[in-house]
C-alpha atoms as an extended CHARMM CRD file, in Angstrom:
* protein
*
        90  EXT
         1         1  UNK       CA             -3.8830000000        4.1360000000       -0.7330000000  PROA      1               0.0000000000
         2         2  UNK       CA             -1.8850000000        1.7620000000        1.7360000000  PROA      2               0.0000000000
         3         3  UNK       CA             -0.3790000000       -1.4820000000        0.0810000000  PROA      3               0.0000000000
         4         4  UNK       CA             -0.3940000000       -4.5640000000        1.4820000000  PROA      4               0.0000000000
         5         5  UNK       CA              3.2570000000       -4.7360000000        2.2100000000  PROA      5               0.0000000000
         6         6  UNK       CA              3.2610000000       -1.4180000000        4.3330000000  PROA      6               0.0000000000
         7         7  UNK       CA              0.3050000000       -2.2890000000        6.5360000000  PROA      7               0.0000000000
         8         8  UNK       CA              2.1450000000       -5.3690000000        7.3480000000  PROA      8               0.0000000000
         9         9  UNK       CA              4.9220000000       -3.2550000000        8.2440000000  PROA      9               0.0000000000
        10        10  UNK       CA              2.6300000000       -1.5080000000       10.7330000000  PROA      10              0.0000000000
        11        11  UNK       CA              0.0620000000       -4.3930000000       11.8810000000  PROA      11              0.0000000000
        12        12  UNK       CA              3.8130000000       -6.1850000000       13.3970000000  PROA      12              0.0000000000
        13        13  UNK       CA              5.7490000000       -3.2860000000       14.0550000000  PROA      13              0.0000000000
        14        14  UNK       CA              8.8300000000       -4.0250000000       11.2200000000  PROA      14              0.0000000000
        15        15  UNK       CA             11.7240000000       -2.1280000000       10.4290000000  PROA      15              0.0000000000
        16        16  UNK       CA             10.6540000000        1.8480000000       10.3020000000  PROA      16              0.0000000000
        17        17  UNK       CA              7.2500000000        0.9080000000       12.0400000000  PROA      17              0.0000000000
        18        18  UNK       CA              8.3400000000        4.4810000000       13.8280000000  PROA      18              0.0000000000
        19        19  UNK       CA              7.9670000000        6.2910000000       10.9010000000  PROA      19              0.0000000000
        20        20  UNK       CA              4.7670000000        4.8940000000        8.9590000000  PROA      20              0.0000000000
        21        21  UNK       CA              2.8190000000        5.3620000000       12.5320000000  PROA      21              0.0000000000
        22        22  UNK       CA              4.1010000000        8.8400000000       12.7890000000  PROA      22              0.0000000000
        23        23  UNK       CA              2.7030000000        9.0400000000        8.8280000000  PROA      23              0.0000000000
        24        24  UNK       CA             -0.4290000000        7.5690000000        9.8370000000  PROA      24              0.0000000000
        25        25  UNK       CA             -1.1330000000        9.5890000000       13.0070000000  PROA      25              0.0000000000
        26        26  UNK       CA             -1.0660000000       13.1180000000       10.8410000000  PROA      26              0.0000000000
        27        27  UNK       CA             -3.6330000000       11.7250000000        8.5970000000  PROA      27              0.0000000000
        28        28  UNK       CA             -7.2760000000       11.7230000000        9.2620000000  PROA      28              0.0000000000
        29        29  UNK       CA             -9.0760000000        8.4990000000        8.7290000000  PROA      29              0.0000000000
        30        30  UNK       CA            -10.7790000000        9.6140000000        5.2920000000  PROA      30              0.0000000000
        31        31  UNK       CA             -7.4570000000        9.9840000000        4.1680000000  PROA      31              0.0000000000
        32        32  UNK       CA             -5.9300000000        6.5690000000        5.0150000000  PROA      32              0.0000000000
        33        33  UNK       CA             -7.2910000000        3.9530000000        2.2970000000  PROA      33              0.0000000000
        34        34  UNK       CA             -6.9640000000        0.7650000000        1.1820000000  PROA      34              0.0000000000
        35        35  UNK       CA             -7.9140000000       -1.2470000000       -1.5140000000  PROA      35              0.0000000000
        36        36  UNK       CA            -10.4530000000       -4.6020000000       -1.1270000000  PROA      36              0.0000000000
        37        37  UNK       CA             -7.6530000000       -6.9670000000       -2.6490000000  PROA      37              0.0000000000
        38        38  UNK       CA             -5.3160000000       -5.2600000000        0.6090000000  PROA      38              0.0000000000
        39        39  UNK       CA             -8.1150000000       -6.0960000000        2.5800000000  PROA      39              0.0000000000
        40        40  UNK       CA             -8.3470000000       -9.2160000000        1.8550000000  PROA      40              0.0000000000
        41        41  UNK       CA             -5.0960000000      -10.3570000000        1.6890000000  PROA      41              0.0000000000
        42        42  UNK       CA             -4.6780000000       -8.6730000000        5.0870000000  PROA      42              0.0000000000
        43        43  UNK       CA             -7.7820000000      -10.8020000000        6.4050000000  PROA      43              0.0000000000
        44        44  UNK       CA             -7.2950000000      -14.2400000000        4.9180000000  PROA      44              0.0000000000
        45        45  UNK       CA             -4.0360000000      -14.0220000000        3.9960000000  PROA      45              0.0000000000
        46        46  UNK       CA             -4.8180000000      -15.1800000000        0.2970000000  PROA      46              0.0000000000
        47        47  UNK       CA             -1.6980000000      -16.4600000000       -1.5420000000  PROA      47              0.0000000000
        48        48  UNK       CA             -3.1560000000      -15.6630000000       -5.3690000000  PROA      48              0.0000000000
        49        49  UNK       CA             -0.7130000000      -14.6280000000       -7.9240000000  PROA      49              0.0000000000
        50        50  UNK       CA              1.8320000000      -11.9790000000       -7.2070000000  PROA      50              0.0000000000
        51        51  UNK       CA              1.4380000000      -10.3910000000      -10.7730000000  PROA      51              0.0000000000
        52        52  UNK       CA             -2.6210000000      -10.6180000000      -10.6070000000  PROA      52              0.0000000000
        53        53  UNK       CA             -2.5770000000       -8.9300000000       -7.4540000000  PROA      53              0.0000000000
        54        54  UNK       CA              0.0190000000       -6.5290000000       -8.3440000000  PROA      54              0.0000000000
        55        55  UNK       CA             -2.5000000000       -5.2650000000      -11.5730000000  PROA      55              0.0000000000
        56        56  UNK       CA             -5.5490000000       -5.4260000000       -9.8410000000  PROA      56              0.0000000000
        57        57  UNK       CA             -4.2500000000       -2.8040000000       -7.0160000000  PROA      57              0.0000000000
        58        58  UNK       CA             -2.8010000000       -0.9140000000      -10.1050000000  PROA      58              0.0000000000
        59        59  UNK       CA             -5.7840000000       -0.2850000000      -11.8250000000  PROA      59              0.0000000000
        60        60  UNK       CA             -7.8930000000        0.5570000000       -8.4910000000  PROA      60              0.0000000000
        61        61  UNK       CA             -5.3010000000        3.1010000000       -7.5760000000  PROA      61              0.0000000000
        62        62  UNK       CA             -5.2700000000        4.2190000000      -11.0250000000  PROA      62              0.0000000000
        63        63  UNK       CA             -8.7920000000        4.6710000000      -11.0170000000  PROA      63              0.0000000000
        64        64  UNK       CA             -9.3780000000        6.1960000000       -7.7140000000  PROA      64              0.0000000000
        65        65  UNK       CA             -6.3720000000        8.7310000000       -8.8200000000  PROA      65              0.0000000000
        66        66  UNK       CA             -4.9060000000        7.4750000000       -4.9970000000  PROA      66              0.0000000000
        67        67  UNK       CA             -1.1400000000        7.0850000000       -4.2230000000  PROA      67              0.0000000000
        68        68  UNK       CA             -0.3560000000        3.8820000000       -3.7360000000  PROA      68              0.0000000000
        69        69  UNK       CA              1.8140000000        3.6310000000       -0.8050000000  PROA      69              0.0000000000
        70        70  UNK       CA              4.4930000000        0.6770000000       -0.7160000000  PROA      70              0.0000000000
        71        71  UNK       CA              7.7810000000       -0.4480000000        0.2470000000  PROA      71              0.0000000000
        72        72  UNK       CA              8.1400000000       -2.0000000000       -3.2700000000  PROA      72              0.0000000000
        73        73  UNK       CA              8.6760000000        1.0340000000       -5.6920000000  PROA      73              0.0000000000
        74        74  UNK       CA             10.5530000000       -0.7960000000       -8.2680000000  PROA      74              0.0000000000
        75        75  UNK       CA              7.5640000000       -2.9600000000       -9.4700000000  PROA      75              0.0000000000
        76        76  UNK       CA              5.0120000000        0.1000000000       -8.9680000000  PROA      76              0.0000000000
        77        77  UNK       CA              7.1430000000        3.3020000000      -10.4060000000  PROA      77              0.0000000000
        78        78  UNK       CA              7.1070000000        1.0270000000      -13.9990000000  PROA      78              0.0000000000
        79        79  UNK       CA              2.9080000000        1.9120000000      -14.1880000000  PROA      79              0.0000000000
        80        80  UNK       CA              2.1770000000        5.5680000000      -16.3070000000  PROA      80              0.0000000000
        81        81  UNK       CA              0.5380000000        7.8180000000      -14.4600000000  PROA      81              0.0000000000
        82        82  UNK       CA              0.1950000000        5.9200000000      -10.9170000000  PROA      82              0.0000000000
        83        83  UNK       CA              1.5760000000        7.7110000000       -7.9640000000  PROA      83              0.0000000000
        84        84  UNK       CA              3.7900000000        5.7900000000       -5.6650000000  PROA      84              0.0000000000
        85        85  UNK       CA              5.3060000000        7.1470000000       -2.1510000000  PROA      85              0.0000000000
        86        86  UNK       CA              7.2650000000        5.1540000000        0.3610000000  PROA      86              0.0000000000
        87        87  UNK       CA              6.5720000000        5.8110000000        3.6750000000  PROA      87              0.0000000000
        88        88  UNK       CA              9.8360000000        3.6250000000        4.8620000000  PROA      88              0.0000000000
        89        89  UNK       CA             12.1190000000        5.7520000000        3.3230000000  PROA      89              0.0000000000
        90        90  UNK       CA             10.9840000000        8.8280000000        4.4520000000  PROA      90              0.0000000000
């Protein structure tokens, strides 16, 4: 499941844009998901609170057993059983 923060990375073509895009290209689109609240902030740009988003994209990737892909491991790698990859780094 593709965060917020890494989509951004792709949609302008950040730092490492090269790498997520060569993530993204080996992946069928089934594979490649996001969650509504990424969708939404994506779309409208919503500027709710960092920690409400934050738990509501935990417990939908928790749910969905997806791995949450972000640049921000720090704040995600503290949630049991959630897996978290960083496509930036790699």
């Amino acid at each position: 499941m593709l965060d917020t923060n890494t989509l951004i990375y792709f949609v302008n073509r950040g730092p490492h844009f090269d790498r997520v895009a060569r993530r993204m290209s080996g992946k069928s689109p089934g594979e490649l998901r996001m969650s509504a609240i990424t969708l939404c902030e994506l779309r409208f740009g919503i500027a709710a609170s960092a920690r409400t988003r934050e738990n509501e994209a935990l417990l939908e990737a928790r749910h969905l057993g997806a791995t949450l892909i972000t640049n921000n491991e720090r704040e995600f790698r503290r949630v049991p059983g959630l897996a978290v990859q960083n496509w930036l780094r790699s």
